[in-house]
N, C-alpha and C positions, 0 to 999 in steps of 0.2 A: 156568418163566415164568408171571406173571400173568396168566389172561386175565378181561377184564370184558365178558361175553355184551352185557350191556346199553346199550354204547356204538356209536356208529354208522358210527366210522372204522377204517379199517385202513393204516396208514401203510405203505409197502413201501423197502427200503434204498433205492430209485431218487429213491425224495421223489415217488412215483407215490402218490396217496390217495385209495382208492377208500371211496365213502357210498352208507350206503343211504338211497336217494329217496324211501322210505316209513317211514323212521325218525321219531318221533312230535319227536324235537329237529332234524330238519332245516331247517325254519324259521327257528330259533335259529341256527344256527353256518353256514347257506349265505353269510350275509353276509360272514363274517368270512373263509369259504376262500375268496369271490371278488376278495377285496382281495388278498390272501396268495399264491393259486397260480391257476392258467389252467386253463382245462376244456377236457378231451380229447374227453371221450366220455361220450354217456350215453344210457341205456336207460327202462325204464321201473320199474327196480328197482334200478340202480346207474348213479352218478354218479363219473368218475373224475377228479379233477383233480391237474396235477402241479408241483412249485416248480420256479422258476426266478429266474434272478440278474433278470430283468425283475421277475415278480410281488415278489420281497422288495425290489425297488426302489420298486417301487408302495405296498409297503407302507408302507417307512419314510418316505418322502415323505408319506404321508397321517399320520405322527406313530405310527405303531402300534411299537413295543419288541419288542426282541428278544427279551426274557422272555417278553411278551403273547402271542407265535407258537410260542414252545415250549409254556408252560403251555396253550396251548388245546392244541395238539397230544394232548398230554398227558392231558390233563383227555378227550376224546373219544375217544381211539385203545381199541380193543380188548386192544390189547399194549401193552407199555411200548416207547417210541420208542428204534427201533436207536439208535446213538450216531453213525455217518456220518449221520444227518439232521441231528439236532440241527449236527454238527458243518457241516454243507453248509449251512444258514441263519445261525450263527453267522458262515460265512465268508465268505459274499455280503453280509450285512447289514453286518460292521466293512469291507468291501470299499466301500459307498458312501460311507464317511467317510474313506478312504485318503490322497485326493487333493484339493486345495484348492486352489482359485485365489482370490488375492485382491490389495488392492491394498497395497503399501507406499509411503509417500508417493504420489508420481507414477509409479510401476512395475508392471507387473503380474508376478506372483511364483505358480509353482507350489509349493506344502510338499506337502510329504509327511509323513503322521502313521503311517504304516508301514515299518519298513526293508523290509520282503519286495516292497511297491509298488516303494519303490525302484528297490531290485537289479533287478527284472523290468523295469520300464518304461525304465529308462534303457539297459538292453541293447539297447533298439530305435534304429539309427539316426537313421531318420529324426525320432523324438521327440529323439532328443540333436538333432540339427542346428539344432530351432526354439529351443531351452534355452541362455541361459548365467548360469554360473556365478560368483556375485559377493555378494561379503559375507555368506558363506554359505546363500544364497539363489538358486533357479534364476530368474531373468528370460527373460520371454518377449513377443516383440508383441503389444499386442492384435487385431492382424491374425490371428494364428494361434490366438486360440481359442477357435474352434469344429473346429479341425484339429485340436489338441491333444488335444480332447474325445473325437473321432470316433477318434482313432488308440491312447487308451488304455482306448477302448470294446473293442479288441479285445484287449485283457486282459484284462476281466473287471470293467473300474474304471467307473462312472460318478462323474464329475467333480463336488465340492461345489462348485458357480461361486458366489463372496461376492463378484465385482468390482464390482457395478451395472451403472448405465447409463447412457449419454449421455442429454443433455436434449433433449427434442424442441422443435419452434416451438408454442408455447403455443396451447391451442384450448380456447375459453370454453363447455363443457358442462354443461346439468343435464336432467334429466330433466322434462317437463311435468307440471302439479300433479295432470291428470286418471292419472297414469300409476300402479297399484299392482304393486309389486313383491313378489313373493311371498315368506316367509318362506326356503324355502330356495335360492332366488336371490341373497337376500340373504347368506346362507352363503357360497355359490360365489362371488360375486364377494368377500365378505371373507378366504375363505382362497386366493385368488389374489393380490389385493391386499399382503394382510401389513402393512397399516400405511404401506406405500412401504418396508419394509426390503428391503436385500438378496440375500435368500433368499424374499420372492416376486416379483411381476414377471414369471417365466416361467412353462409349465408348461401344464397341460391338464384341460379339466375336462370330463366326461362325463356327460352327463345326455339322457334318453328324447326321442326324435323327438314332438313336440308341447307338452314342457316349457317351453319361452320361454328356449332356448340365444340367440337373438337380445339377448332381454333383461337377459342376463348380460352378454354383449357389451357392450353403451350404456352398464352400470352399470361396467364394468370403464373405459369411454373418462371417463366422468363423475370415477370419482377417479383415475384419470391426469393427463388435462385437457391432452396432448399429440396435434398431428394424428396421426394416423391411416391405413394401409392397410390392407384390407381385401382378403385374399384367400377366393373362394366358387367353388364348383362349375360357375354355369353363368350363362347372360345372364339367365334368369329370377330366378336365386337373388339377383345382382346388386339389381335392382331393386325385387325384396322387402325387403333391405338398405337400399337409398332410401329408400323410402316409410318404415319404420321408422324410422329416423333423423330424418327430417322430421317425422313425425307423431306422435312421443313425445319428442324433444330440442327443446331449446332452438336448434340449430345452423339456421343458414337455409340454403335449399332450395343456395343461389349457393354455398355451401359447400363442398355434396356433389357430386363429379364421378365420373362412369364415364368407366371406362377399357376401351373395346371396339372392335371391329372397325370399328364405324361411329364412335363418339365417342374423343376422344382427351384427355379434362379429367384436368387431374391439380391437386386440389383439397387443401382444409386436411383434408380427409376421403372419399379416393381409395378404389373399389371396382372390384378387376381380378376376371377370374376364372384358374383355372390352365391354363386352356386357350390362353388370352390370353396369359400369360407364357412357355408353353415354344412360343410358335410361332415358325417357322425362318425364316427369308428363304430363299428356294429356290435360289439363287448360293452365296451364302456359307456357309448350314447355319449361322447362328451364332445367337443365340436374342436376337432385336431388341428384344423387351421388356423382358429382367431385369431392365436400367439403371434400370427403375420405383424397386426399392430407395431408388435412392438418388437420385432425384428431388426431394423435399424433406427437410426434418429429420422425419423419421415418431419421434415418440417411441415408436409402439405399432405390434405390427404383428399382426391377427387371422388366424389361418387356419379360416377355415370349413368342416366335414366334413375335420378335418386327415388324417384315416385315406386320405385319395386325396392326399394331399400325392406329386407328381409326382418324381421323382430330380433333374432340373434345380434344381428351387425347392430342395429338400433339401439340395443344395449350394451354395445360394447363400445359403441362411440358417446357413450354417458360417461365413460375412463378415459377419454382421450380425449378431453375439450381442450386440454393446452396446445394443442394441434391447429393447425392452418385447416378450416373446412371450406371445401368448395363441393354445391350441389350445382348437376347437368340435368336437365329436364325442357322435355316440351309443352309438360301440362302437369301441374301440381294435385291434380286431382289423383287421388286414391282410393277406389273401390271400399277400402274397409273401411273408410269416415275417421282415419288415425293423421290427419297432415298435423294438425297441435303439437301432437305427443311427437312425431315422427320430427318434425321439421326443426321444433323449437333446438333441438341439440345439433343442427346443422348449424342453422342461424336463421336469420329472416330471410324472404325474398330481398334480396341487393338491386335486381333491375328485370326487367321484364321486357322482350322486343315483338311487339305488332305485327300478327301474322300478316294483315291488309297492308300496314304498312310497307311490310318488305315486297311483299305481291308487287304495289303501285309503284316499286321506284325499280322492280326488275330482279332483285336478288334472288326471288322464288320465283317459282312458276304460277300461273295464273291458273286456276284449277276451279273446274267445271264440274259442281258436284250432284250426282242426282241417285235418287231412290227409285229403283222401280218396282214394281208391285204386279205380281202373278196371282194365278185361282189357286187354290190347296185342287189336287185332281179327286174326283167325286170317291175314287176306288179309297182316297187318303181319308176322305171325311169322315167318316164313317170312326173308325179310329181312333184321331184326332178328338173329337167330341167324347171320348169314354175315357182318354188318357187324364190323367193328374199334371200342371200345371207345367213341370218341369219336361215330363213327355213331351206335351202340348207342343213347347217352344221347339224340341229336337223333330220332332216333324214335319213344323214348317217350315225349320230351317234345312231341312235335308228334300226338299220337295223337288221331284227329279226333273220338272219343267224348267227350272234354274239352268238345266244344261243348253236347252232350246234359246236361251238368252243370252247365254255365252260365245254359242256358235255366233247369235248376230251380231253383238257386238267385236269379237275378233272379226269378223269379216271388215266390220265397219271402220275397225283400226288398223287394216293389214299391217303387216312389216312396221308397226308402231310395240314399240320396247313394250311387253303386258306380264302386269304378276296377277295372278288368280289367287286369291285368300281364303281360307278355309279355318272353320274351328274344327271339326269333323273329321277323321283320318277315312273312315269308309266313304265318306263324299267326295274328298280330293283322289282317292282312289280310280271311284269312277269316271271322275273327270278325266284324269291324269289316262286312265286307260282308252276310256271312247274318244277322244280327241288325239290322243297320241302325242304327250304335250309329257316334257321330265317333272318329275316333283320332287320337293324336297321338303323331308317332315323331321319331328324330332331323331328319329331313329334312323336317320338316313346320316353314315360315317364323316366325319369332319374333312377328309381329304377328297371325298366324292361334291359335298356341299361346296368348298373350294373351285371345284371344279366346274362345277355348273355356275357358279356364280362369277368366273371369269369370264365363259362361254358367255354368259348373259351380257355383263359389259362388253366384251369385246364384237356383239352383235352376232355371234353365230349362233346364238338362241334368240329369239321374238319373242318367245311364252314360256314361264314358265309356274308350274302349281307351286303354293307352298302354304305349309301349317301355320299358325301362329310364330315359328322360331324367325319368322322374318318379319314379326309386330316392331322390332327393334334393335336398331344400330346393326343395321345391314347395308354397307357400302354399294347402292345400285343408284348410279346419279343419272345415267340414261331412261331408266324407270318413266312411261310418258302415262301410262295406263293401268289403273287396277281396279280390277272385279273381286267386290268382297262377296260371296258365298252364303257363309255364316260366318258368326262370331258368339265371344261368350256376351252372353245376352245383354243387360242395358250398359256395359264397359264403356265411359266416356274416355277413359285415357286409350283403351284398343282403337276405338275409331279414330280420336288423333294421329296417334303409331301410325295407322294403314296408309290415311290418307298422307301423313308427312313421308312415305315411300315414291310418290311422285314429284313431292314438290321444291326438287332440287332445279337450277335452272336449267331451258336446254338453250341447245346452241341456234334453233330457225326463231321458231316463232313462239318461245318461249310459254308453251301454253300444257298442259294434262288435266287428266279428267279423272275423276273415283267415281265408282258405281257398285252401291248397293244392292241387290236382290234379294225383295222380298217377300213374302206372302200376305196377300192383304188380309185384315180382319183376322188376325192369329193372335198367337204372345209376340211371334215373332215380330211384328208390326211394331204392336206398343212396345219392345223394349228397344226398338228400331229408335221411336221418337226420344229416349232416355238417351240411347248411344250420342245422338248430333249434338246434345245441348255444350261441349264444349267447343265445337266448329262452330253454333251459332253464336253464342260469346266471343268469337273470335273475327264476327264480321262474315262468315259464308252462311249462302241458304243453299238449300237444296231445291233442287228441281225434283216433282214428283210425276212421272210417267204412268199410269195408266198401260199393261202389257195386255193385248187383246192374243191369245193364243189362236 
C-alpha cells in the first residue's frame, strides 16, 4: 500500500477522517471537510470529522461534485481511500438525485430516476397509500408533500422538490438608498434566490452571529416581493426585526404587525416568535396559534435561528411546502441529533459564509478565545465526589472562585462593553449582587429588558449579567467582551450564540475576546471540550490558562 507521510488525512473504512490541526495545508482543505462531513472531535493536535448522507447533502446542494469529494479525499489522504468510502459517498450523493417531485401539467408527480429507490420506497405502505398510479406516473396531493418528503427521509432519500410555489398577496419592497449591502450577502441572498427558479426558494443559509443574517433576510423579501411571516426566537428579537424592516425598507411602519402575547396584528409582514406558536390553550392542549400559517397568502416564510425550530412548527411546515422557505442560522447544529428530519422541509443548506473568513477581510471582529480553568475549593470536593453525574456538572459549574476571576478580568477590561453569561439563575444572582452589576434573566419584564439593553448600547452600562435569554438575537453590536459562567453542558450551538454576542465589528481596533470559566478535571471540563467543537470547525482555537488562586 501507498503511503504519503506528507499528507494530513487519514480516511478510516467508517468515513471517520481524522486531520492534523497543525498540518502546514489545514487552512487549505478545513473548508472543504466542513462542507463535506461533521466534526466529532477535536483536540489540540487532531481533528476528526466524519461523512454522513446529511454532510454529502450539504454538499451537493451547495453545487460541490461527486468527483470533487473523491479527488480531494484522495489528493490529502495518507493512504489510498478504502473503496466502501468512496463507494458510501458515491451512494448517498446519486441517493439525493433519486427521487423527484415535480409538476406535470396540473399534477404533482413523484419519478423516480432509481429502480433500487423504487423497489425500497414503495415497499412502505404508508408511502404507497399517498401515491397513485397513472399514466405511468405516480400522482400525489400536494397536501402530502412535505409527508412524502419526511417519510422517505427515512430511507435514506432526500427529495429533489422541482414543484415551485404558490403565489403570495404581492408586497412592494426595496431597500433604502442609505442601506449598503455587503458583497457577500449579496451572494447568500442570490444563491437562495436562483433567479425565482424552481430549485431555489427554499433552503438555509448560515453565516456568523454579527454578519447582517437580518440583512439577508430584507434582500431575500426585496426579490420575492411577496408578504411575509416571520418567525424569531424571542419578543426582543421580534422587535429588532421591526425596527429593521422600518428603517432599511421601503415597507411602512402600518405594514409591519406583531404577533405576541400583548398584540395580535397580523400584517402584509407578520412577526411571531416560536414561543408564541407552540402555545397550548390549557383546556384543550391544542396549539391556538399555528392557524397563523395560514392567515394571509404569505408567499415567504423566514425562520430565524431555524436550528430552535420547535417539533409543533416542524410539523406544520410539512403542510406548507408550496411556500417560499428561508432558514436564519449561525450553526446548523442541533443538540437533539434531528437536522435531517428538521432541515429536509426547509430545504438544503443554499450557502454557507466563513466565520475566518469574514474576521480577515474585517466584517467581524477578531476574537480572542480562551478557557480558563480553576481548583473545585477543598470545602466542594468533598460533595462533588458523592454527587451523580448531572450534580457533578452543576457544581463545578456553580464554583464560587469563578467570581475571583471575573473581578480580574473586568478590571483588565475596564470601561470595555462586558456581558457575563450564566445558565444558573442563583449564580447570576450572586454575581449580579457582589459586584453590583444589573441583570437580566428570563423573568426579568420586557419593558425593564428594553431598558437596560439601550442603557447598554448607548454606554451608560459597561456590565451587564444575563441568563441564557441573551444566547440569541440580541441586538448589542458594542458588545467588546463576554465572560461565560456556565452553560447547558456540552451545547455546541450555545457556545456559538455566546461567542457570536461580541463579534459584531467595533469602530478602533476592531478586536473582542470570550472567556470561559472552568473547573478543571470536573464534567464541567469535559463537556467544556464538546461545547468548542463548532468554534474549532470554524478556524478558532482556544487559549487554555491555567488560574493559580
Amino acid at each position: 500500500m501507498l503511503f504519503n507521510h506528507d499528507n494530513p488525512l487519514v480516511v478510516q473504512k467508517d468515513g471517520t477522517i481524522i486531520v492534523e490541526a497543525n498540518h502546514s495545508q489545514f487552512p487549505i482543505i478545513q473548508p472543504m471537510l466542513s462542507q463535506m462531513a461533521i466534526l466529532e472531535k477535536a483536540t489540540l493536535t487532531t481533528h476528526t470529522y466524519k461523512l454522513s448522507p446529511y454532510s454529502i447533502w450539504s454538499a451537493q446542494s451547495q453545487g460541490i461534485q461527486v468527483t470533487e469529494m473523491i479527488n480531494f479525499l484522495n489528493e490529502y489522504c495518507k493512504f489510498p481511500l478504502a473503496r466502501t468510502v468512496v463507494e458510501y459517498v458515491e451512494d448517498h450523493y446519486q441517493k439525493v438525485n433519486s427521487i423527484v417531485m415535480e409538476k406535470i401539467v396540473e399534477d404533482c408527480v413523484l419519478t423516480f430516476k432509481d429502480e433500487a429507490a423504487q423497489q425500497l420506497v414503495l415497499k412502505d405502505n404508508e408511502i404507497k397509500k399517498l401515491l397513485i398510479k397513472r399514466d405511468k406516473h405516480w400522482h400525489f396531493s400536494e397536501t402530502d408533500r412535505g409527508l412524502l418528503k419526511t417519510l422517505c427521509l427515512s430511507y435514506g432519500y432526500f427529495i429533489n422538490d422541482l414543484i415551485g410555489y404558490e403565489k403570495g398577496r404581492q408586497l412592494q419592497i426595496h431597500f433604502l438608498d442609505h442601506v449598503k449591502v455587503r458583497p457577500y450577502q449579496k451572494e447568500a441572498i442570490k444563491q437562495f434566490h436562483k433567479d425565482g427558479k424552481t430549485f431555489g426558494g427554499n433552503g438555509i443559509i448560515v453565516m456568523p452571529c454579527g454578519s447582517g443574517k437580518t440583512i439577508v433576510g430584507l434582500g431575500v423579501m426585496e426579490k420575492v416581493k411577496e408578504e411575509v411571516l416571520i418567525i424569531t426566537s424571542s419578543e426582543t428579537s421580534m422587535k429588532q426585526w421591526q425596527r429593521e424592516i422600518i428603517e432599511k425598507t421601503s415597507v411602512k411602519s402600518e405594514d409591519v404587525g406583531l404577533y405576541s402575547s400583548s398584540l395580535k396584528e397580523v400584517k402584509p409582514v407578520t412577526i411571531a416568535s416560536y414561543q408564541m406558536l407552540i402555545y397550548k390553550n390549557q383546556d384543550t392542549k391544542q396549539f391556538i396559534h399555528l392557524p397563523l400559517f395560514n392567515m394571509r397568502k404569505w408567499g415567504l416564510i423566514i425562520y430565524d435561528e431555524v436550528h430552535l425550530l420547535p417539533a409543533p412548527v416542524f410539523r406544520t411546515t410539512a403542510g406548507i411546502q408550496g411556500k417560499k422557505r428561508l432558514g436564519l442560522t449561525a450553526t446548523l447544529v442541533r443538540e437533539d441529533g434531528k437536522e435531517e428530519e428538521v432541515y429536509s422541509l426547509i430545504g438544503p443548506k443554499q450557502h454557507e459564509v466563513a466565520w475566518k473568513g469574514l474576521e480577515n477581510n474585517g466584517w467581524i471582529a477578531k476574537t480572542l478565545c480562551k478557557e480558563i480553568r480553576i481548583e473545585l475549593p477543598e470545602r466542594e470536593l468533598q460533595q462533588y465526589v458523592e454527587s451523580n453525574q448531572q450534580q457533578q456538572f452543576k457544581i463545578a459549574s456553580m464554583n464560587v472562585l469563578k467570581i475571583e476571576v471575573i473581578k480580574t478580568l473586568l478590571e483588565q477590561h475596564k470601561n470595555q462593553p462586558t456581558l457575563i453569561i450564566g445558565q444558573y439563575i442563583d449564580q447570576l444572582v450572586d454575581v449580579s449582587k457582589k459586584l453590583k452589576l444589573p441583570m437580566i434573566t428570563g423573568k426579568t419584564p420586557q419593558s425593564e429588558r428594553e431598558l437596560l439593553y439601550d442603557k447598554f448600547r448607548q454606554g451608560e452600562l459597561s456590565v451587564l449579567v444575563v441568563s441564557k435569554v441573551a444566547n440569541f438575537a440580541v441586538d448589542l453590536p458594542d458588545a467588546e467582551v463576554a465572560i461565560q459562567i456556565s452553560g447547558a453542558f456540552g451545547s455546541r450551538q450555545e457556545e456559538a450564540q455566546r461567542v457570536g454576542r461580541v463579534l459584531r465589528p467595533k469602530k478602533e481596533n476592531n478586536e473582542a475576546f470570550f472567556y470561559s470559566i472552568v473547573t478543571r478535571n470536573t464534567k464541567e471540563e469535559q463537556y467544556s471540550g464538546h461545547r468548542q467543537l463548532f468554534m474549532l470547525e470554524q478556524g478558532y482555537m482556544y487559549e487554555v490558562e491555567e488560574w493559580l488562586s
